[in-house]
Steps between C-alpha positions, in 0.01 A plus 500: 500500500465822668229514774375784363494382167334217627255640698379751255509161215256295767291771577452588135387118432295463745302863464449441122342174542256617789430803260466310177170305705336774583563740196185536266648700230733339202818741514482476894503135464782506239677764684542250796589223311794673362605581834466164598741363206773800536502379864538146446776504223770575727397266746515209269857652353636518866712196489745642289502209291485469118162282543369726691573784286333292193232423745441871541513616194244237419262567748547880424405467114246278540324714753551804318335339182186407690454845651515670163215290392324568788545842434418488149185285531383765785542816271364333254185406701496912610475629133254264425287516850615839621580243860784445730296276723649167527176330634308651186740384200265354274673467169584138397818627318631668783434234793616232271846710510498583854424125593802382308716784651423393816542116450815618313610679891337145676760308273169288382532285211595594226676801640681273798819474258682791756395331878751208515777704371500806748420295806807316479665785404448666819509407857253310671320724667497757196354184329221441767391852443482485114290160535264633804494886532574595154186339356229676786515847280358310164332273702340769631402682164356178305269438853350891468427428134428129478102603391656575161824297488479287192417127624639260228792726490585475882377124470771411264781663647370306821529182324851592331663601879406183639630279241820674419546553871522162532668375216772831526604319881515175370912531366633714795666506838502837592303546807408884383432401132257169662319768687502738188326241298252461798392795563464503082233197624366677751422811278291299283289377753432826632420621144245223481187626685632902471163556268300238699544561843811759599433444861653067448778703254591684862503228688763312259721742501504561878507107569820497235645813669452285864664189356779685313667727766582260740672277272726797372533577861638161540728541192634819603532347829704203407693658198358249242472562151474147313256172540836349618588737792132447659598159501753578723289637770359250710871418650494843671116526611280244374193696583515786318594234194189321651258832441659613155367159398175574627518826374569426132223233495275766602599672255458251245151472619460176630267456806434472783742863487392856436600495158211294438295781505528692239511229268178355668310848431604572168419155302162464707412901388631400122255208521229719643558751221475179197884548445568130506762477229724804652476365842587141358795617328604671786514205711655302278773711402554591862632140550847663348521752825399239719805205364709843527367571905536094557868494373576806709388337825652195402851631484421718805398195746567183358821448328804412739777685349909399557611657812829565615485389854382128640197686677190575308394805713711809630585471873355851494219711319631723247177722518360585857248810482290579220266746402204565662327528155662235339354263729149655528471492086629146549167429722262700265677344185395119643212497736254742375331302245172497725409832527435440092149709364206304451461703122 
């Protein structure tokens, strides 16, 4: 790609998103977020590559579809109210449209059908930004009006991305389309206490952004795009295959990792707020993600595939600098599970 091209696609990305979180008026918002998906349609077409031309197109009309509701339910809301404000949107009709817009953008069940598709479509970096950056611009929106979000709406959708989630990963080897599904997971759970208590919703999704990055970092890194090729790994430098399994367990939310966390906060706010059921259905349909998290790190550290040579280890490492934020997400991702809230 052209560096300018590139430079002006980035900067456009990046600039929509920051001004998408601090916007306060509907068409500045929407504005924004059609910047934002104009700007990130050729970077998932880049590749050149029939998939990643389907995966583009995808991504393009289902983006396209949400804003246009979002746009709809917000003039709709201005005849009625005579107000632009996106803090003061009152009207049931028109939240209930913008909330499933956004979840729609968030690939959040039952709108997720697009995610796995596009990120292996794409390359796996484009994929790490659809499954971390894209989803801080909606993110942002349903946090700024989460005082009149509709709560069994955003409740059920939470339920639904958890479960399918885990049951979509539970048939696939496709490193991108595994972490497709997760983040699917992932969604859900930061959906769950978005009416309840936002400020746990942010801390999900920054945990999951911690835990995801460096294990697409690693990816990238290693050239790996199947279950199989990560089994590969610890020949060439068994500790990076050492932290990708500690990684993806935190990410499955086991303790005593970070993941833990967020998990930790939102059942014990669901069970301070009466939602028993929800948070019980949660947990037990979260069992999917985790068999899906316990296969990956199974494959990735203790299977001992055929080799072609006598030795079991490379007389040299394949991988000898990495980067400097790769390995500081890999300490946050695993060790910060004590500086947890006492709420």
């Amino acid at each position: 790609m052209n560096p300018a091209s590139w430079l002006m696609i980035t900067t456009s990305i990046i600039l929509s998103t920051t001004m998408v979180t601090s916007s306060t008026h509907w068409l500045m918002a929407w504005t924004c977020l059609e910047i934002n998906t104009l700007a990130m349609t050729p970077m998932i077409a880049r590749p050149n590559h029939p998939r990643a031309t389907e995966g583009a197109t995808k991504y393009f009309l289902t983006q396209t579809l949400a804003s246009s509701a979002i746009l709809f339910a917000a003039t709709n809301n201005a005849m009625l109210t005579s107000n632009w404000e996106v803090n003061t949107t009152t009207d049931p009709t028109t939240m209930k449209i913008i909330t499933l817009a956004l979840m729609m953008k968030m690939a959040a069940a039952p709108f997720h059908y697009w995610l796995p598709e596009v990120s292996q479509g794409t390359t796996t970096m484009t994929a790490l930004t659809i499954l971390t950056w894209q989803k801080v611009a909606p993110l942002s929106i349903l946090l700024m009006t989460h005082h009149e979000t509709n709560h069994p709406l955003v409740m059920m959708s939470a339920i639904l991305s958890v479960a399918f989630g885990g049951v979509g990963g539970l048939n696939q080897t496709q490193m991108r389309k595994l972490m497709a599904f997760s983040s699917i997971a992932h969604t859900g759970w930061t959906l769950a206490t978005m009416t309840i208590a936002p400020n746990i919703s942010t801390i999900t999704f920054m945990i999951y952004t911690i835990n995801t990055i460096p294990i697409f970092m690693i990816l990238s890194l290693t050239t790996s795009a199947t279950i199989k090729d990560t089994g590969t790994l610890w020949t060439a430098t068994p500790h990076l295959t050492a932290t990708m399994s500690l990684l993806i367990l935190s990410l499955s939310g086991l303790p005593p990792l970070t993941g833990f966390m967020p998990k930790w906060l939102i059942l014990n706010k669901m069970m301070s707020f009466n939602l028993i059921l929800e948070a019980t259905t949660m947990a037990m349909t979260s069992l999917f993600s985790l068999y899906l998290y316990v296969r990956m790190t199974y494959f990735t550290s203790m299977t001992l595939l055929p080799q072609t040579t006598s030795s079991q280890m490379k007389w040299r490492t394949t991988y000898k600098k990495y980067p400097t934020l790769m390995t500081t997400l890999m300490a946050a991702a695993t060790l910060m599970l004590p500086l947890s809230p006492n709420t």
